[in-house]
mmJSON file of the N, C-alpha and C atoms, coordinates in Angstrom:
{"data_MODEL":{"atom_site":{
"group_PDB":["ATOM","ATOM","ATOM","ATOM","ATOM","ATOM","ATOM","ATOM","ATOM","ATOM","ATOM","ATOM","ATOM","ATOM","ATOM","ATOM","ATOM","ATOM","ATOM","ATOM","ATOM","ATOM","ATOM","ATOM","ATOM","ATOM","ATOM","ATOM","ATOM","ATOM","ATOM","ATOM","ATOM","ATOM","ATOM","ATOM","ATOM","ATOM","ATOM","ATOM","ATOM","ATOM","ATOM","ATOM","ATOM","ATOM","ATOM","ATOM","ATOM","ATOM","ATOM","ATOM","ATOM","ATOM","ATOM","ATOM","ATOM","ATOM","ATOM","ATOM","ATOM","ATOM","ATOM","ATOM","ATOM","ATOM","ATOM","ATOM","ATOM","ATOM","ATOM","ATOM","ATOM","ATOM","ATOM","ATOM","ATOM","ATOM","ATOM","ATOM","ATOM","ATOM","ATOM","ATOM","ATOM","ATOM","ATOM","ATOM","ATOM","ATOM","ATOM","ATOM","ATOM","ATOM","ATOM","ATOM","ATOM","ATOM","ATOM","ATOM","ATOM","ATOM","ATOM","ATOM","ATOM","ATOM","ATOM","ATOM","ATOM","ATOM","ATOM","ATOM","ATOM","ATOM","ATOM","ATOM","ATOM","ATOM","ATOM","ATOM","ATOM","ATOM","ATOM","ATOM","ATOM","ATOM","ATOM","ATOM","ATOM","ATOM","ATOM","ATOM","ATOM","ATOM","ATOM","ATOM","ATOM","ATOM","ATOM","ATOM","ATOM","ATOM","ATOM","ATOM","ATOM","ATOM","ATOM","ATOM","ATOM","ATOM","ATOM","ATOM","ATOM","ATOM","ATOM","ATOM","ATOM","ATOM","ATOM","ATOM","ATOM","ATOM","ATOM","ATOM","ATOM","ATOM","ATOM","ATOM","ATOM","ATOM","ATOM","ATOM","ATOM","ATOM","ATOM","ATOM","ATOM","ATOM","ATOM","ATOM","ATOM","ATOM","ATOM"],
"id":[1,2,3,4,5,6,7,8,9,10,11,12,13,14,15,16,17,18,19,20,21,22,23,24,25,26,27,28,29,30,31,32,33,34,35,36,37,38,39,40,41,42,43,44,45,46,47,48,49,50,51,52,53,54,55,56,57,58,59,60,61,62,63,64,65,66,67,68,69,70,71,72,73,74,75,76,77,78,79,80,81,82,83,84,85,86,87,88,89,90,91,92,93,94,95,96,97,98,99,100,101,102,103,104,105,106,107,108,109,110,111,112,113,114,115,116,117,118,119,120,121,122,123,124,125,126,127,128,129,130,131,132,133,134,135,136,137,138,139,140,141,142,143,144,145,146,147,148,149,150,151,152,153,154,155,156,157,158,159,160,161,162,163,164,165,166,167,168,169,170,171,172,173,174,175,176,177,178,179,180,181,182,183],
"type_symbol":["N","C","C","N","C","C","N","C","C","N","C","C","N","C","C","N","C","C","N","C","C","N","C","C","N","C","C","N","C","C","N","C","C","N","C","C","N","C","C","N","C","C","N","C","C","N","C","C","N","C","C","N","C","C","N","C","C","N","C","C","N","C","C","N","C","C","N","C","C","N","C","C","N","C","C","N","C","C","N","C","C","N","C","C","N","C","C","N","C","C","N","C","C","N","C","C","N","C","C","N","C","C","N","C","C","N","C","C","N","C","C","N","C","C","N","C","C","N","C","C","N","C","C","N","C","C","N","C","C","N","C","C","N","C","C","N","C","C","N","C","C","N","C","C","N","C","C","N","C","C","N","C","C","N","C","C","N","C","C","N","C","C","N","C","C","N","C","C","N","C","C","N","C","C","N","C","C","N","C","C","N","C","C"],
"label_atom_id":["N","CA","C","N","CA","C","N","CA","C","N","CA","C","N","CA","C","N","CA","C","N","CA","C","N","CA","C","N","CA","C","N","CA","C","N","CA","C","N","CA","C","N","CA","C","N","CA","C","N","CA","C","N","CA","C","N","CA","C","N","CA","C","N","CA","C","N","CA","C","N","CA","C","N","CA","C","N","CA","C","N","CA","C","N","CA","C","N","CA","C","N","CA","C","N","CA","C","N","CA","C","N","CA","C","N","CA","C","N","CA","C","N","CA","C","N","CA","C","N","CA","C","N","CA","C","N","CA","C","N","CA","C","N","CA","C","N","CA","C","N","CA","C","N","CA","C","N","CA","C","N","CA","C","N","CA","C","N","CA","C","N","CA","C","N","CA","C","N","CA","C","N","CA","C","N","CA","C","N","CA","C","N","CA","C","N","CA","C","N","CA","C","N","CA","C","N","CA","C","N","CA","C","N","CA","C","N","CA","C","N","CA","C"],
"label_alt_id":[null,null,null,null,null,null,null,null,null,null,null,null,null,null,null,null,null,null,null,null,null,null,null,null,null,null,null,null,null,null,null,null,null,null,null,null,null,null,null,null,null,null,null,null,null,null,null,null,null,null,null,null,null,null,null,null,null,null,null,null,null,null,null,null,null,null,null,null,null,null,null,null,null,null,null,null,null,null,null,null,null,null,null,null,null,null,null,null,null,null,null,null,null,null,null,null,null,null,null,null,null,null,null,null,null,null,null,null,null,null,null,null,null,null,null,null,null,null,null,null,null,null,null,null,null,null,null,null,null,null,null,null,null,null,null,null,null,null,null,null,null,null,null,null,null,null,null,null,null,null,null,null,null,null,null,null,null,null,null,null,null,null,null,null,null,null,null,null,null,null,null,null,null,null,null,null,null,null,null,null,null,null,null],
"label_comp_id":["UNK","UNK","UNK","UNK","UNK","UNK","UNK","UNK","UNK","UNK","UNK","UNK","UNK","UNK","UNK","UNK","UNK","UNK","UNK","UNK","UNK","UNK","UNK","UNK","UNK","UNK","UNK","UNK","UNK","UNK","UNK","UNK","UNK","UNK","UNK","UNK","UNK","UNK","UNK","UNK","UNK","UNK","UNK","UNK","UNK","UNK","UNK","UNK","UNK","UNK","UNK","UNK","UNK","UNK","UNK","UNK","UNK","UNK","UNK","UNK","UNK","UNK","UNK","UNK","UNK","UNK","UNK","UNK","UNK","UNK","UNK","UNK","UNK","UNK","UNK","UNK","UNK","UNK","UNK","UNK","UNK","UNK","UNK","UNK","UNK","UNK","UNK","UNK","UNK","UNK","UNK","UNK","UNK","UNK","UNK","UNK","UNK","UNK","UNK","UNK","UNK","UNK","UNK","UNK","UNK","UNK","UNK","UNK","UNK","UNK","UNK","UNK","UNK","UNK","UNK","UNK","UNK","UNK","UNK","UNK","UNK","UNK","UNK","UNK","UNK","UNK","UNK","UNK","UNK","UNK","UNK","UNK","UNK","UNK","UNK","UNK","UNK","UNK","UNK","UNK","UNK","UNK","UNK","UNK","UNK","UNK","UNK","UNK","UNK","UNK","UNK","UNK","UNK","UNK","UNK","UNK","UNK","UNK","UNK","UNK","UNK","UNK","UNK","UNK","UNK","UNK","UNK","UNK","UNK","UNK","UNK","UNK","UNK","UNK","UNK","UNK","UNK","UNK","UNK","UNK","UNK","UNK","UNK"],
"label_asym_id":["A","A","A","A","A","A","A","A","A","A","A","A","A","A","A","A","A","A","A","A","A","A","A","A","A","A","A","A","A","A","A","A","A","A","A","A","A","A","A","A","A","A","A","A","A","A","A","A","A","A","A","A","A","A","A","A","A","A","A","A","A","A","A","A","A","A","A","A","A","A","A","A","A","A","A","A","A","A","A","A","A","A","A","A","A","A","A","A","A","A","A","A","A","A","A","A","A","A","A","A","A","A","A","A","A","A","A","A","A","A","A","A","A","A","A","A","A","A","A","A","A","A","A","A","A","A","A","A","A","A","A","A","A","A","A","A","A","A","A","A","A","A","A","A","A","A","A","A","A","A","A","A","A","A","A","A","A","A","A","A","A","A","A","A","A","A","A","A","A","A","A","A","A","A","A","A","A","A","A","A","A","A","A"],
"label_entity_id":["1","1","1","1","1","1","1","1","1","1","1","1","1","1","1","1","1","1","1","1","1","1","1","1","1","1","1","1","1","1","1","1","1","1","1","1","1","1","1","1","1","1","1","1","1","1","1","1","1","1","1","1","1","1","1","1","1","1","1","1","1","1","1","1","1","1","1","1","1","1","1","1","1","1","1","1","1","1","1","1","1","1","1","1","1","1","1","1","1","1","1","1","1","1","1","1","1","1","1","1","1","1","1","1","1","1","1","1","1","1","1","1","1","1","1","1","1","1","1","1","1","1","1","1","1","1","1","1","1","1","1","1","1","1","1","1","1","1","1","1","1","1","1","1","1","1","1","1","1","1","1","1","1","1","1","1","1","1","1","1","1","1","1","1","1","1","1","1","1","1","1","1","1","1","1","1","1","1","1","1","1","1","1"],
"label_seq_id":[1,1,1,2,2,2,3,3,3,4,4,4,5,5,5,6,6,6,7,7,7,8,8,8,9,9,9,10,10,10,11,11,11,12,12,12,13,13,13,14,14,14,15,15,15,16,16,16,17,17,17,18,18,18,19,19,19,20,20,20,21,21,21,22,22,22,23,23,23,24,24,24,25,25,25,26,26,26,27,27,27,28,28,28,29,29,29,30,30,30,31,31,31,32,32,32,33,33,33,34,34,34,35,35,35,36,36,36,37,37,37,38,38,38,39,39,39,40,40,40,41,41,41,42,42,42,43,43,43,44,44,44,45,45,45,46,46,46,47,47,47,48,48,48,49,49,49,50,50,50,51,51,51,52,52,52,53,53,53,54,54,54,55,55,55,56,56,56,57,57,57,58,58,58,59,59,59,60,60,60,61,61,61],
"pdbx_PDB_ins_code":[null,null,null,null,null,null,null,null,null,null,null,null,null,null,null,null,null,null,null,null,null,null,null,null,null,null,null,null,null,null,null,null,null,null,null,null,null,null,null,null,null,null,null,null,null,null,null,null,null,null,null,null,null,null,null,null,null,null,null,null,null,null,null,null,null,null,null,null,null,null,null,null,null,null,null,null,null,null,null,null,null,null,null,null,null,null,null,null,null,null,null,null,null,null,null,null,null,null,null,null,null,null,null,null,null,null,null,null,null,null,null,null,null,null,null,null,null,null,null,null,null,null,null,null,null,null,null,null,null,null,null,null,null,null,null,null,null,null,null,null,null,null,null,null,null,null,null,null,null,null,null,null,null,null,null,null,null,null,null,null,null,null,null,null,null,null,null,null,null,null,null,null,null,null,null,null,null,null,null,null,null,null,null],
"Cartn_x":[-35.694,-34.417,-34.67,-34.157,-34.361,-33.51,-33.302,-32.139,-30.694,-30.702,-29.771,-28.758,-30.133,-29.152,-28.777,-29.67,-29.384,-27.695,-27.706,-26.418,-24.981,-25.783,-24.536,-23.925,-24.956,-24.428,-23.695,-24.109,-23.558,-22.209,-22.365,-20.495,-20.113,-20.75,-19.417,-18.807,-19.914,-19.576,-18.255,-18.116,-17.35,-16.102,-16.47,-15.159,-14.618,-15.453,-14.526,-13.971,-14.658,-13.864,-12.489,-12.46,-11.482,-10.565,-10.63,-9.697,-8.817,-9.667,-9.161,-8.381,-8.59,-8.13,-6.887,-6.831,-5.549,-4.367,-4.99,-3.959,-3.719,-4.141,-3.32,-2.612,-2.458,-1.903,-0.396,-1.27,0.212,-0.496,-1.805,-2.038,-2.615,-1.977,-2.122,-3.838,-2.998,-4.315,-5.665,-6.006,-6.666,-7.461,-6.624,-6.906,-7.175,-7.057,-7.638,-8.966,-8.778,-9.811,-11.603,-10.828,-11.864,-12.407,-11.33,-11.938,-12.052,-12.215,-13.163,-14.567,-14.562,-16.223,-16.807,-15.703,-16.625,-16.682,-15.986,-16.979,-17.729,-18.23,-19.053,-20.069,-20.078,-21.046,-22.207,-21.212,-21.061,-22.146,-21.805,-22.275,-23.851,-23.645,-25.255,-26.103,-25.332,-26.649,-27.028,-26.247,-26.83,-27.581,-27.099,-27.641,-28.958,-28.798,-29.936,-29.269,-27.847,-27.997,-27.51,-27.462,-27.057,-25.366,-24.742,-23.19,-22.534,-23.599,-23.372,-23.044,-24.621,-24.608,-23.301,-23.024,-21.416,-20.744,-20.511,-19.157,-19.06,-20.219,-20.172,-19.749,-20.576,-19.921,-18.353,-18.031,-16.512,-15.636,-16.116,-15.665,-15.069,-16.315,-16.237,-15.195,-14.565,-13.462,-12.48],
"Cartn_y":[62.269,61.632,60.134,59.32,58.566,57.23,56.172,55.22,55.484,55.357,55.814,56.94,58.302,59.331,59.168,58.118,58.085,57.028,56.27,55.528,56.582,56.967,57.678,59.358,59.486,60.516,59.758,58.42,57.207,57.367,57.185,57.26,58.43,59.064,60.466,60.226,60.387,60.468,59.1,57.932,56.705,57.037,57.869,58.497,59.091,60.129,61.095,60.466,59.026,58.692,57.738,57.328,56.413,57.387,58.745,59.857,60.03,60.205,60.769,59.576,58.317,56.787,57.415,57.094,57.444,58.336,59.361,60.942,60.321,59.642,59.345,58.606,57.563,56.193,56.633,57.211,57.448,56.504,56.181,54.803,55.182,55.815,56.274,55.254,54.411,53.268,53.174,53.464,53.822,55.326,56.466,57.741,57.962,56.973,57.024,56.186,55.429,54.699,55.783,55.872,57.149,57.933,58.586,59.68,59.064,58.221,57.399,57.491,56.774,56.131,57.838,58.736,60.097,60.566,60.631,61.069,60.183,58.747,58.004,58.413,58.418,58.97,60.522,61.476,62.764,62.675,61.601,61.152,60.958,60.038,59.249,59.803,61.124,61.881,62.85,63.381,64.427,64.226,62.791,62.207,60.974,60.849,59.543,58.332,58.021,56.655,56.133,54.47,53.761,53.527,52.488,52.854,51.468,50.884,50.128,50.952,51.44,52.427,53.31,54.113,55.179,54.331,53.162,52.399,52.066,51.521,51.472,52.878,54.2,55.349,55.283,55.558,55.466,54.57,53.492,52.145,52.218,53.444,53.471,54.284,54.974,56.26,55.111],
"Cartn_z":[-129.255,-129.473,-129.637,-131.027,-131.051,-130.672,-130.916,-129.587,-130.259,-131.727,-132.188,-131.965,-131.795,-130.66,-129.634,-128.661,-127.418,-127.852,-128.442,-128.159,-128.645,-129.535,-129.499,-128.728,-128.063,-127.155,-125.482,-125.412,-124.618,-125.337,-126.141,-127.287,-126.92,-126.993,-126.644,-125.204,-124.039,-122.524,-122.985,-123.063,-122.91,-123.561,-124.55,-125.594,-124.755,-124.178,-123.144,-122.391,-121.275,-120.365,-120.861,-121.916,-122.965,-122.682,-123.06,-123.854,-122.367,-121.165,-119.878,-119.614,-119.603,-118.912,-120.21,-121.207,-122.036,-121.479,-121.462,-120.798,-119.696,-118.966,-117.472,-118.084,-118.432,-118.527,-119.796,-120.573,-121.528,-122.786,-122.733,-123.451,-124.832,-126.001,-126.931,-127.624,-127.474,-127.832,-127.336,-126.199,-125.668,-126.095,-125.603,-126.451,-127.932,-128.654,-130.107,-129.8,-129.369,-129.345,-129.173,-127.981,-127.106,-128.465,-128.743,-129.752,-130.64,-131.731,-132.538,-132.096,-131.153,-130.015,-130.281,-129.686,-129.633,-130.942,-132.276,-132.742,-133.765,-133.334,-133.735,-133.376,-131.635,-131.054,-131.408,-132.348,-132.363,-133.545,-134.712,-136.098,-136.014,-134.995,-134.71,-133.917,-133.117,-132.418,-133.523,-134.36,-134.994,-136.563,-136.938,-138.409,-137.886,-136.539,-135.888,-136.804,-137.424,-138.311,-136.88,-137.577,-136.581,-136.941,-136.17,-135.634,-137.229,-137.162,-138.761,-139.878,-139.745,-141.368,-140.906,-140.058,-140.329,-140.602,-139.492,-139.878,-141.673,-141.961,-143.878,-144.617,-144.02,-145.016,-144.84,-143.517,-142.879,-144.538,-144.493,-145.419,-146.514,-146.938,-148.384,-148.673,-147.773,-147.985,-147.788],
"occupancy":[1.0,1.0,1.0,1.0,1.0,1.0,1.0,1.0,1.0,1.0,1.0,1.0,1.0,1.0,1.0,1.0,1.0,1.0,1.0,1.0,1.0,1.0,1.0,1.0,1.0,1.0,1.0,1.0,1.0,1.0,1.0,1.0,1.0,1.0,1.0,1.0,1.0,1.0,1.0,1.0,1.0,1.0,1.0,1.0,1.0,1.0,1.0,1.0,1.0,1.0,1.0,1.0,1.0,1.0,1.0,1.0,1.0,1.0,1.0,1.0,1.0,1.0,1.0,1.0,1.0,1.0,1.0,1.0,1.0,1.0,1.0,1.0,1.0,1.0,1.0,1.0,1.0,1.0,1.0,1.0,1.0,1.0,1.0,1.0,1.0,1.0,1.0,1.0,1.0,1.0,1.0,1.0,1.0,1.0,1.0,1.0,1.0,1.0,1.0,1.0,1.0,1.0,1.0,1.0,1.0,1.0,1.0,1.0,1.0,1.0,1.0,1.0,1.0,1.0,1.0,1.0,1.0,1.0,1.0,1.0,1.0,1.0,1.0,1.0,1.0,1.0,1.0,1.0,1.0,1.0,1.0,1.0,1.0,1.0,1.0,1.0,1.0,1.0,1.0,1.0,1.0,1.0,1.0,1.0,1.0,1.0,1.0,1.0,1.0,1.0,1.0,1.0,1.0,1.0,1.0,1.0,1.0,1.0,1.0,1.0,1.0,1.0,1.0,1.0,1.0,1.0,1.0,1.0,1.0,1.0,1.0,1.0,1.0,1.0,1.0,1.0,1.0,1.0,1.0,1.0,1.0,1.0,1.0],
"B_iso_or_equiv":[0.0,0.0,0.0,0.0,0.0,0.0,0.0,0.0,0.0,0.0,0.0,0.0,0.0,0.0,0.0,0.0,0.0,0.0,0.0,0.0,0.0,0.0,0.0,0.0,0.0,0.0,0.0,0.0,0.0,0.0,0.0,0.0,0.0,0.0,0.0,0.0,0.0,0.0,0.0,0.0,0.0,0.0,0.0,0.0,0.0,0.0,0.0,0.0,0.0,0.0,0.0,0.0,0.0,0.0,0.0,0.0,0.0,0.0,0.0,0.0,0.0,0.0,0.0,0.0,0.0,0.0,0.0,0.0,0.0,0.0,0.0,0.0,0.0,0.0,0.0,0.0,0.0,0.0,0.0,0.0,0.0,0.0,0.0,0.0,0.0,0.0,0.0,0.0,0.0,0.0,0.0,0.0,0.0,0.0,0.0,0.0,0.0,0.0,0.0,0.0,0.0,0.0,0.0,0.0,0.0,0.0,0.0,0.0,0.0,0.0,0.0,0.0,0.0,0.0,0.0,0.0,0.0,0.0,0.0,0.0,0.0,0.0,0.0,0.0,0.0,0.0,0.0,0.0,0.0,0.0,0.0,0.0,0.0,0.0,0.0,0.0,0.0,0.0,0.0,0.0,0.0,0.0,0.0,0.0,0.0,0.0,0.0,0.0,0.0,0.0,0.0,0.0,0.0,0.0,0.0,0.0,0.0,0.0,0.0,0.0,0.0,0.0,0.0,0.0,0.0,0.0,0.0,0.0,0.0,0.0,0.0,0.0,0.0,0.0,0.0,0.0,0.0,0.0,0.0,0.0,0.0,0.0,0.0],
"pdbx_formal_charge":[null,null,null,null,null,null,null,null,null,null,null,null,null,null,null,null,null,null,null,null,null,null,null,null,null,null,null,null,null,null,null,null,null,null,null,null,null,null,null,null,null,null,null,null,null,null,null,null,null,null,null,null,null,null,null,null,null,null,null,null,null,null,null,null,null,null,null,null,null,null,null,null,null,null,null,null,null,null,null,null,null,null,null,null,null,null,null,null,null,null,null,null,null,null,null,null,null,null,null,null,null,null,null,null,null,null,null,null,null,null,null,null,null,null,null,null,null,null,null,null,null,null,null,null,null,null,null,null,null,null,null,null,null,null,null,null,null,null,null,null,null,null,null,null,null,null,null,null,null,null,null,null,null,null,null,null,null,null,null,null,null,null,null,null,null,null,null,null,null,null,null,null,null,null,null,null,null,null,null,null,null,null,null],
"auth_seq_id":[1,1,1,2,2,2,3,3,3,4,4,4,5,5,5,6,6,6,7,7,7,8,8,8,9,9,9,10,10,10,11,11,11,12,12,12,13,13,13,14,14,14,15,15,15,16,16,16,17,17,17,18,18,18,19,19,19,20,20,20,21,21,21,22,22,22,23,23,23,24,24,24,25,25,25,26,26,26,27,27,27,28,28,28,29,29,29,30,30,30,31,31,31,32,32,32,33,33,33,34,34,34,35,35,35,36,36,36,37,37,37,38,38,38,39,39,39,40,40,40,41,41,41,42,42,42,43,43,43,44,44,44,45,45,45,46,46,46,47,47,47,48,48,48,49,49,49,50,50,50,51,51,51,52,52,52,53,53,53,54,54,54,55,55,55,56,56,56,57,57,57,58,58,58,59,59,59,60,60,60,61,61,61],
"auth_comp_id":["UNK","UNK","UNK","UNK","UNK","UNK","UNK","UNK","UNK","UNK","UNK","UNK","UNK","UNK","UNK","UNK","UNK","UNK","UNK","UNK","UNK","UNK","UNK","UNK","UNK","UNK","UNK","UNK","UNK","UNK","UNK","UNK","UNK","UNK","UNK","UNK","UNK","UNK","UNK","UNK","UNK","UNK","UNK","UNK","UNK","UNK","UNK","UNK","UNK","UNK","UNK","UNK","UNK","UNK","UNK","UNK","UNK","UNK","UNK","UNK","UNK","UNK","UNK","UNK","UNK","UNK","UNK","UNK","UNK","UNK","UNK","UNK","UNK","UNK","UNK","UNK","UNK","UNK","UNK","UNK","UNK","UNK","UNK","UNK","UNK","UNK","UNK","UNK","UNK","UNK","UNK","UNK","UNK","UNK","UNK","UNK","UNK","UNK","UNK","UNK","UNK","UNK","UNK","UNK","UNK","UNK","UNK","UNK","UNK","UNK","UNK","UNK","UNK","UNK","UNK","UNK","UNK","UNK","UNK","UNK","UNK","UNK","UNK","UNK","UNK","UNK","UNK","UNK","UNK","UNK","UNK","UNK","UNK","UNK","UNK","UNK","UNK","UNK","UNK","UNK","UNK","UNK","UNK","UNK","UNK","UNK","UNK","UNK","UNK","UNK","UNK","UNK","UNK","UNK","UNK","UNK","UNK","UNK","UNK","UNK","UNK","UNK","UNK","UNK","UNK","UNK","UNK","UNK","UNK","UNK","UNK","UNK","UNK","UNK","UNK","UNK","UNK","UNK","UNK","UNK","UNK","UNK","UNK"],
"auth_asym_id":["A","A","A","A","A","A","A","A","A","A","A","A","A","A","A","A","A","A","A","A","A","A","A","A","A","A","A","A","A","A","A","A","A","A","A","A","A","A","A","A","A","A","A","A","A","A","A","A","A","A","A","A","A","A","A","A","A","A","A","A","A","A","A","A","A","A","A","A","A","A","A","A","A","A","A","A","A","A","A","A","A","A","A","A","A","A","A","A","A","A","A","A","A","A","A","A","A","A","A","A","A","A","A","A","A","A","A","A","A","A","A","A","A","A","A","A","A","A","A","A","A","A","A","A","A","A","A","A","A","A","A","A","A","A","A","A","A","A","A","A","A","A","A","A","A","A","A","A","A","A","A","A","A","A","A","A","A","A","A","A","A","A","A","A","A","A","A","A","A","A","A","A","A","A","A","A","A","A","A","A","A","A","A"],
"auth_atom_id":["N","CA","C","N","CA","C","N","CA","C","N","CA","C","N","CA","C","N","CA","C","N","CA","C","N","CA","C","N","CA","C","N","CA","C","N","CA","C","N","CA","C","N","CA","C","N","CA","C","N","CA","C","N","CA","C","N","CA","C","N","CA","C","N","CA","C","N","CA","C","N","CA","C","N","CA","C","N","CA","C","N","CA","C","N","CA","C","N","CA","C","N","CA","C","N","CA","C","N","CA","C","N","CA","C","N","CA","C","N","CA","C","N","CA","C","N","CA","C","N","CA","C","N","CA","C","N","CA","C","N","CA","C","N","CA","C","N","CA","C","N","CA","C","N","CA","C","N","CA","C","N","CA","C","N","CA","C","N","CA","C","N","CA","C","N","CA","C","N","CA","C","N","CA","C","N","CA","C","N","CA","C","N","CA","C","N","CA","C","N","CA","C","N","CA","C","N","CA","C","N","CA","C","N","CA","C","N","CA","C","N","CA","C"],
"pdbx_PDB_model_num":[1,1,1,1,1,1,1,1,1,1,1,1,1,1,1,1,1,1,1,1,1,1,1,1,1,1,1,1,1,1,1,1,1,1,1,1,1,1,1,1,1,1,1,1,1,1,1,1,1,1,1,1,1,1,1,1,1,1,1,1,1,1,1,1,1,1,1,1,1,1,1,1,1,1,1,1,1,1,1,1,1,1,1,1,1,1,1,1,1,1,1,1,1,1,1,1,1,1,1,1,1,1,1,1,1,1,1,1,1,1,1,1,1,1,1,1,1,1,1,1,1,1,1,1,1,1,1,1,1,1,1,1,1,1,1,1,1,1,1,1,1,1,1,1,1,1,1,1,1,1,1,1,1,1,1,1,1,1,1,1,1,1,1,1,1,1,1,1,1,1,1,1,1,1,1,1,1,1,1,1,1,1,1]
}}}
């Protein structure tokens, strides 16, 4: 696993805890947030890019 995976499987766990801090709170903003991070996280463990290069494919759409 290279750091790229490692950060982004870090992105998922933080997504998850984003998503949970959301559902309590009511904090929609928060809960998107989360699930963005997770599946950024989701992108970069399984393609190894880094959180740049997605954010650029992301872009181009």
């Amino acid at each position: 696993m290279n750091e790229d995976q490692r950060e982004g499987k870090w992105k998922q766990i933080k997504g998850d805890f984003k998503q949970k801090y959301g559902k309590l709170t009511d904090d929609e903003t928060t809960y998107s947030e989360g699930k963005f991070d997770e599946m950024l996280g989701r992108m970069q463990e399984k393609t190894g890019k880094s959180k740049e290069e997605l954010k650029k494919e992301i872009d181009k759409w």
